[in-house]
TIDREN-458108 format. One record per residue: x, y, z of N, C-alpha, C in turn. Coordinates in steps of 0.2 Angstrom, whole numbers, padded with zeros to 4 digits, always signed. Layout:
<sites>
XYZXYZXYZ/...
</sites>
This chain:
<sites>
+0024-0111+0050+0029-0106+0051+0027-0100+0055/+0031-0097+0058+0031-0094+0062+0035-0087+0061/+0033-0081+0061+0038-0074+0060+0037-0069+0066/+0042-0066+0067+0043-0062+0074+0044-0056+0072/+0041-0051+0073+0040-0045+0072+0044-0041+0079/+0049-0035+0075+0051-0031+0080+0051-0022+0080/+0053-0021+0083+0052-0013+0082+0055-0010+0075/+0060-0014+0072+0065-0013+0069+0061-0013+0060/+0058-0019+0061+0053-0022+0056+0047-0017+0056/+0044-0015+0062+0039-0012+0060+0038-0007+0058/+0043-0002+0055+0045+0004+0054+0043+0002+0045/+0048-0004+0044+0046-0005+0036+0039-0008+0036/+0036-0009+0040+0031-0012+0040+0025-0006+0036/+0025+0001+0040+0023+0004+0040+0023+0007+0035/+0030+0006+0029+0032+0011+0024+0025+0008+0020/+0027+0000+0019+0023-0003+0015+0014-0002+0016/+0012-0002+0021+0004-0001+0023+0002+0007+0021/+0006+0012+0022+0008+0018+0020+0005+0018+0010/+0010+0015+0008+0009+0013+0001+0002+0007-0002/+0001+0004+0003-0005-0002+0001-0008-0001+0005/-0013+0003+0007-0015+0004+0015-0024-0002+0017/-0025-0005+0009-0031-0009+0009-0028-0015+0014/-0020-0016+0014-0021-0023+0014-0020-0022+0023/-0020-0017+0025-0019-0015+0034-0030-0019+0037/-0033-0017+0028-0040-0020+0032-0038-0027+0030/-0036-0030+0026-0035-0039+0025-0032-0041+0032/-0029-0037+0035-0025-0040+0039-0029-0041+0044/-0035-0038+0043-0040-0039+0050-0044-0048+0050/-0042-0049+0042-0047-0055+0043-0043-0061+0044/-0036-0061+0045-0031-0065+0043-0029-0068+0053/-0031-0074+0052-0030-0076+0062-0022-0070+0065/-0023-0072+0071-0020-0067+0075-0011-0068+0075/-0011-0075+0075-0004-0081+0076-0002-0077+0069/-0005-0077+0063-0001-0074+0057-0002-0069+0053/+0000-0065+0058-0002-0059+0056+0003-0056+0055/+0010-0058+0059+0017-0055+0058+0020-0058+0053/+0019-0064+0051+0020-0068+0044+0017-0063+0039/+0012-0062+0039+0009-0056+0033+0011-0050+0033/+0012-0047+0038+0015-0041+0038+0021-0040+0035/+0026-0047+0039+0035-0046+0038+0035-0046+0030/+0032-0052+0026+0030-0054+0020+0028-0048+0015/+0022-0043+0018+0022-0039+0015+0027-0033+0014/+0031-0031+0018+0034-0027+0019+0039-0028+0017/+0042-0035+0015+0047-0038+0014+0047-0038+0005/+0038-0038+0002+0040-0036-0005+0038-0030-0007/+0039-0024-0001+0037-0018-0003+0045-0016-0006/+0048-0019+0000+0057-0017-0002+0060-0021-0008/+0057-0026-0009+0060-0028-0018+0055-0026-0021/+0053-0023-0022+0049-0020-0028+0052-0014-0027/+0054-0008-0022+0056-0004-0023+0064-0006-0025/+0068-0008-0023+0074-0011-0027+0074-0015-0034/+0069-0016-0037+0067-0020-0044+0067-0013-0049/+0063-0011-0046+0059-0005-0052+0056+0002-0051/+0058+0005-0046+0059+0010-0042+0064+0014-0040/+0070+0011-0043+0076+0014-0042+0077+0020-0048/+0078+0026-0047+0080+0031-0053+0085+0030-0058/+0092+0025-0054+0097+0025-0057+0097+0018-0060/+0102+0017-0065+0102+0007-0067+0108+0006-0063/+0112+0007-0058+0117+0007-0059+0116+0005-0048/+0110+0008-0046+0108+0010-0039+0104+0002-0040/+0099+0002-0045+0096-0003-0045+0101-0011-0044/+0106-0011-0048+0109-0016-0048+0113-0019-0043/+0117-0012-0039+0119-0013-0032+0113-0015-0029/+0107-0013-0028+0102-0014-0021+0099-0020-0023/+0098-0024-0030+0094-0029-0029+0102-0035-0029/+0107-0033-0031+0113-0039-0027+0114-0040-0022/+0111-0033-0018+0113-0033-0011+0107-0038-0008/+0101-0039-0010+0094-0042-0008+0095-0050-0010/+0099-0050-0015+0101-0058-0019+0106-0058-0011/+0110-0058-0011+0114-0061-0006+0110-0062-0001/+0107-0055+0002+0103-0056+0008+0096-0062+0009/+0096-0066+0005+0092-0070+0003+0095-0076+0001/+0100-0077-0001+0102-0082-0002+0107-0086+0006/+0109-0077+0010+0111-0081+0014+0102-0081+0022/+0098-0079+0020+0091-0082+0025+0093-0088+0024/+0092-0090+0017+0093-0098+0017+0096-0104+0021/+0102-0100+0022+0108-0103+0028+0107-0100+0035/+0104-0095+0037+0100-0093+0043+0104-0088+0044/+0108-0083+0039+0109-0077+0041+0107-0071+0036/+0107-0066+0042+0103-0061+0039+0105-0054+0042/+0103-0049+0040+0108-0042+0042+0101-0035+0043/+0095-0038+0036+0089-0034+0038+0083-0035+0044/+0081-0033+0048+0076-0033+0051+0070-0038+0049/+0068-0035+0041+0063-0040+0037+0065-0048+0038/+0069-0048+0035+0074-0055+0035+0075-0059+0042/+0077-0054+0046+0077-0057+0054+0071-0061+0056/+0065-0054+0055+0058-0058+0056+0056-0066+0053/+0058-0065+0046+0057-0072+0042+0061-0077+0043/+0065-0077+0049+0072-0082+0047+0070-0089+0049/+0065-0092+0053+0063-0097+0056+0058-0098+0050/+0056-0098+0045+0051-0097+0038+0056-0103+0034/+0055-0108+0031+0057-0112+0028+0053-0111+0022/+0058-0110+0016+0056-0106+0009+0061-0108+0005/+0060-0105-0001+0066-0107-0008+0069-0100-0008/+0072-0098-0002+0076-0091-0001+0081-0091-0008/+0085-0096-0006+0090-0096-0014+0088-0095-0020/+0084-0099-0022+0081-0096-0028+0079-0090-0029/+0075-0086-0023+0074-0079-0026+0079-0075-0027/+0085-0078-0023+0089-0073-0023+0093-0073-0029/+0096-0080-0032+0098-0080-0038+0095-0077-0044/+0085-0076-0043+0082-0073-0048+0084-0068-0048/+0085-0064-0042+0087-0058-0042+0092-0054-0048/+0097-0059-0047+0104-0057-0052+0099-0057-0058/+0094-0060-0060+0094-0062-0068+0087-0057-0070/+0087-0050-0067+0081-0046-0068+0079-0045-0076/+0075-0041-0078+0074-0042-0086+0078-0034-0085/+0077-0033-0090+0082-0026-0092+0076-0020-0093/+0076-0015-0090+0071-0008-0085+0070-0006-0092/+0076-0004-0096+0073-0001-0103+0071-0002-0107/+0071-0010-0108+0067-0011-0113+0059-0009-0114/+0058-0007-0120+0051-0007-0120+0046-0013-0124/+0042-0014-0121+0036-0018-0123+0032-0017-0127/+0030-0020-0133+0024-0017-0138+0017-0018-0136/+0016-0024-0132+0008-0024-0129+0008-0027-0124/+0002-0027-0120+0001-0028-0112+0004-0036-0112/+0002-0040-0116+0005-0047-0116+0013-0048-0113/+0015-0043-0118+0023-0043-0119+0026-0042-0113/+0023-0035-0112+0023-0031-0103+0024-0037-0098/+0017-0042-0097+0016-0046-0092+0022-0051-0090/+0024-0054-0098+0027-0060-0100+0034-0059-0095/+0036-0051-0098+0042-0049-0097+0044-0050-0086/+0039-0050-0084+0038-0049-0078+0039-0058-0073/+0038-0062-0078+0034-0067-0075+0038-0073-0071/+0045-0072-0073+0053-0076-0071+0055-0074-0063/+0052-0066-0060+0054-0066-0056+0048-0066-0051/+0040-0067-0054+0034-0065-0050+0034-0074-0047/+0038-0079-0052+0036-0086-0050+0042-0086-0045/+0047-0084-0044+0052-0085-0040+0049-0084-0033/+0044-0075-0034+0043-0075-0029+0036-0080-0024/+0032-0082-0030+0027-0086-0028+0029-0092-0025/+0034-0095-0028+0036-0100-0025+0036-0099-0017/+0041-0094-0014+0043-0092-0009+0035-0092-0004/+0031-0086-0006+0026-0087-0007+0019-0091-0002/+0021-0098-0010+0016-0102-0009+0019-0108-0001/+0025-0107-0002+0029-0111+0006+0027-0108+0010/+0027-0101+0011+0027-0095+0017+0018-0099+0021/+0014-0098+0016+0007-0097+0017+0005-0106+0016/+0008-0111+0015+0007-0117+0016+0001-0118+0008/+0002-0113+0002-0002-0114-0004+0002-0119-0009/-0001-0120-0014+0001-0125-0020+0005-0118-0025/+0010-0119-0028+0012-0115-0034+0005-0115-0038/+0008-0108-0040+0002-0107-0044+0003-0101-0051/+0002-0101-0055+0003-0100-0061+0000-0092-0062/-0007-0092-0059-0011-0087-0061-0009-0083-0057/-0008-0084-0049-0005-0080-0044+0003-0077-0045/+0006-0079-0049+0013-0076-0052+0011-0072-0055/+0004-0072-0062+0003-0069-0065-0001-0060-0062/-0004-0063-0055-0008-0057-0053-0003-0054-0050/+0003-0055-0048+0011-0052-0045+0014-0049-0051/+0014-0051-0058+0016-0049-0062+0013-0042-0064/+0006-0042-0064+0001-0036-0065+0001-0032-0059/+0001-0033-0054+0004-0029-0050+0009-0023-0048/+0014-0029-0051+0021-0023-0051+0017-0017-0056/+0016-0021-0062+0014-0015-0065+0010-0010-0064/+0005-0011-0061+0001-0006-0057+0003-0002-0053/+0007-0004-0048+0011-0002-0045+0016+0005-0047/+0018+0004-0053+0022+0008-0056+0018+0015-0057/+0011+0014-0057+0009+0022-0058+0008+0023-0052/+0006+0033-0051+0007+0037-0057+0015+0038-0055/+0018+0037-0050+0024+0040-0048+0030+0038-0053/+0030+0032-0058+0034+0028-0064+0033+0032-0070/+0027+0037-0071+0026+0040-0076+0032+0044-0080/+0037+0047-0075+0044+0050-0077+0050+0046-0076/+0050+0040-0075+0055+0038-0075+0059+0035-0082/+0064+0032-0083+0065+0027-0088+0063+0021-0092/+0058+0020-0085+0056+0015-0090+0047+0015-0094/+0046+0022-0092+0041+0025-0094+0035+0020-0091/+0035+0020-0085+0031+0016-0082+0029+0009-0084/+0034+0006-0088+0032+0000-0091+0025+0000-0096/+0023+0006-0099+0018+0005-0102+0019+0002-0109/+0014-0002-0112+0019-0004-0117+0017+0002-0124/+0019-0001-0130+0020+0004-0135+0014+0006-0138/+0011-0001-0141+0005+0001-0143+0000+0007-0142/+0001+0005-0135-0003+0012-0132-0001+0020-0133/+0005+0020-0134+0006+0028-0136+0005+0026-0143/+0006+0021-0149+0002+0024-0153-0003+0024-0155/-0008+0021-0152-0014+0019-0151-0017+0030-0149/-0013+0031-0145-0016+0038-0142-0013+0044-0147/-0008+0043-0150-0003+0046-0153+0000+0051-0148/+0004+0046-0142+0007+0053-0138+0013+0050-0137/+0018+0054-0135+0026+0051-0132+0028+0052-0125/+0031+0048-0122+0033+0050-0113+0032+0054-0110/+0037+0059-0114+0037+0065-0111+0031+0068-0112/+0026+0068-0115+0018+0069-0115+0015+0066-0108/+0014+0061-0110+0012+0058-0103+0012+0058-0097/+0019+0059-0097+0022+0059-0089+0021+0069-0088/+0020+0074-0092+0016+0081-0092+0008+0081-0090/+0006+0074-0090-0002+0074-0089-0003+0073-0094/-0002+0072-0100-0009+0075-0108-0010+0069-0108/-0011+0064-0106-0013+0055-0105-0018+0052-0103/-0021+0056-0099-0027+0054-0097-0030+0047-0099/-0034+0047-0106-0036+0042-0109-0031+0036-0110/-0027+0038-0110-0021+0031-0112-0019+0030-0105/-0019+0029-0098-0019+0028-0091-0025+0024-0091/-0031+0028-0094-0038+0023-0095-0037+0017-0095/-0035+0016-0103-0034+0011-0108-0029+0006-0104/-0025+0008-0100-0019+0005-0097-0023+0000-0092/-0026+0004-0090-0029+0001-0083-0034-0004-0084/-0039-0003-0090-0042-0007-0092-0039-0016-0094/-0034-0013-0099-0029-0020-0099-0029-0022-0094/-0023-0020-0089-0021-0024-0084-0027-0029-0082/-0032-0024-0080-0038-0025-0077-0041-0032-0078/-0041-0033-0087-0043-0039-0089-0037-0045-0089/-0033-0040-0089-0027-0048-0088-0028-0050-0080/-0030-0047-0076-0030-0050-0069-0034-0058-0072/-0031-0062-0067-0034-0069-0069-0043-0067-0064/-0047-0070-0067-0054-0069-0063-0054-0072-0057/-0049-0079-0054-0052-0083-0049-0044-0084-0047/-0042-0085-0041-0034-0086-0040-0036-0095-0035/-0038-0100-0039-0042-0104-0032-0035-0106-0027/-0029-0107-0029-0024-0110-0026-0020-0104-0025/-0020-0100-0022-0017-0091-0020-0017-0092-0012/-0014-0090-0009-0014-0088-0005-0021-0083-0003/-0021-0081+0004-0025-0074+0006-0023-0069+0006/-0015-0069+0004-0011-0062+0006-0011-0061-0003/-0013-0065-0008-0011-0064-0016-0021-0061-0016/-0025-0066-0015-0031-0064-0019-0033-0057-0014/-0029-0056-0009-0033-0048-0005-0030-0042-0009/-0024-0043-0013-0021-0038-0017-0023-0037-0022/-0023-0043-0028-0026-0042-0034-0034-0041-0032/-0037-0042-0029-0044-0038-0028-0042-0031-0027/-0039-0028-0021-0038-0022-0021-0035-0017-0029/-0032-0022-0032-0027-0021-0040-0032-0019-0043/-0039-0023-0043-0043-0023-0049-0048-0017-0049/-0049-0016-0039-0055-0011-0040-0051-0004-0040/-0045-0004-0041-0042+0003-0042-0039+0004-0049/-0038-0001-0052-0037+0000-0059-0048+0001-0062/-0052-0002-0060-0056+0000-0064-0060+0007-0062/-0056+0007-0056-0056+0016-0054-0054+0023-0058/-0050+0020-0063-0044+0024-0063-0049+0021-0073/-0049+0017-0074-0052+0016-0080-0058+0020-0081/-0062+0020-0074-0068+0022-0078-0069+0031-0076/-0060+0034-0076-0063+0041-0077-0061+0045-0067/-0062+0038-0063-0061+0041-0057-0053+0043-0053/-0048+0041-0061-0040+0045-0057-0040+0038-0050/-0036+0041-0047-0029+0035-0042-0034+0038-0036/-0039+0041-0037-0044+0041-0028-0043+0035-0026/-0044+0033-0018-0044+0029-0012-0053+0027-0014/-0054+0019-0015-0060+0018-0016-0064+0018-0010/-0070+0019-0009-0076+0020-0003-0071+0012+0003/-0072+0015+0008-0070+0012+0016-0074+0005+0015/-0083+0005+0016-0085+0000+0017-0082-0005+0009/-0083-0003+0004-0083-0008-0002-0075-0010-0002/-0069-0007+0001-0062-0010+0002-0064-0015+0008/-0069-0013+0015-0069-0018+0019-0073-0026+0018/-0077-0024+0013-0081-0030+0010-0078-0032+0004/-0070-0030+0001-0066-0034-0003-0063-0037+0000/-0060-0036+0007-0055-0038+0011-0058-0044+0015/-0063-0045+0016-0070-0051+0018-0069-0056+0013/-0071-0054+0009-0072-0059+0001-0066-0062-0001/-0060-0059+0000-0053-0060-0003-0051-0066+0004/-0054-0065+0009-0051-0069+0014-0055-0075+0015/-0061-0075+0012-0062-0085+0012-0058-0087+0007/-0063-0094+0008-0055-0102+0005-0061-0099-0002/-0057-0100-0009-0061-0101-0013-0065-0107-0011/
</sites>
């Protein structure tokens, strides 16, 4: 499969490498022929994830991620109105199904009582997308790879989710585990319960992704050494240059 990159694209390109900037060194190890497949692909789920769970309003959310379900359900039929989409449009995928997951998102406000619950709640639209995914990158479905896009999003959600509605999806236990409430933490007085957060996640990443794609295990590696960054005290700092370029090596052979 083959995706063409255009000026139009590479503007969202950049939004997302902006936000993920490890995976701009993945992309050094990934052959040259697909590299625009990786890029479009990554760019393509920077913008649903900001329409999933980044939106401030429920109301903004529900309009932008209908507007993505269509725009995806009609890729499937080879039309398309976004840039990202334009690029993927020669990409043979289960466009339709994500788009119909799209309609069926979990609901932003519920709250979760433990990290189990958190993950679970995630995992209807992590497989949708894996699916799409595992066709784009010629991989086998794969179960734990949904789950390392589940743990992601949530990752993902900090620190910038800390004020929102859905209180970063952290689950419950953990505020009373610390004895603090939202509005506590999104003020800063959290530290240790961010700790604890990150550590979960941390351990819920699956240890080996064998049937992943290189575009899933170069994430959740980068997932892992900035959650145990953020667990052991060192805050959302940018890990050391060389040890991102020696995850980005690791992440890119075959298991």
């Amino acid at each position: 499969m083959a995706a063409v990159e255009s000026s139009a694209s590479a503007a969202f390109i950049g939004k997302w490498l902006a936000r993920e900037p490890e995976m701009a060194i993945a992309e050094v190890f990934v052959p040259v022929e697909r590299r625009p497949l990786f890029r479009a692909w990554g760019a393509l789920l920077h913008e649903l994830r900001a329409a999933m769970f980044e939106l401030s309003d429920a109301r903004v959310t529900e309009v932008k991620t209908a507007w993505w379900a269509e725009e995806l359900i009609g890729l499937a039929q080879r039309r398309y109105r976004h840039p990202l989409t334009e690029a993927l449009a020669d990409c043979d995928a289960p466009w339709s199904a994500l788009g119909r997951c799209l309609l069926e998102l979990p609901d932003a406000d519920r709250r979760h009582g433990d990290t189990s619950e958190a993950i679970d709640s995630l995992m209807s639209p992590a497989r949708s997308i894996n699916a799409v995914e595992s066709a784009l990158f010629a991989t086998g479905p794969d179960e734990q790879a949904a789950r390392a896009l589940a743990i992601h999003w949530l990752w993902q959600r900090l620190p910038r989710g800390l004020n929102g509605e859905d209180q970063a999806r952290i689950p419950m236990h953990l505020f009373a585990r610390h004895g603090l409430t939202a509005s506590q933490l999104a003020a800063g007085q959290g530290e240790p319960l961010l700790r604890d957060w990150a550590r979960e996640l941390a351990s819920a990443l699956p240890a080996q992704l064998v049937s992943a794609s290189a575009f899933r295990r170069s994430q959740a590696c980068f997932d892992r050494a900035r959650m145990r960054r953020l667990a052991s005290g060192k805050g959302f700092t940018e890990p050391p240059a060389l040890a991102t370029l020696w995850r980005a090596w690791r992440a890119a052979q075959a298991p």
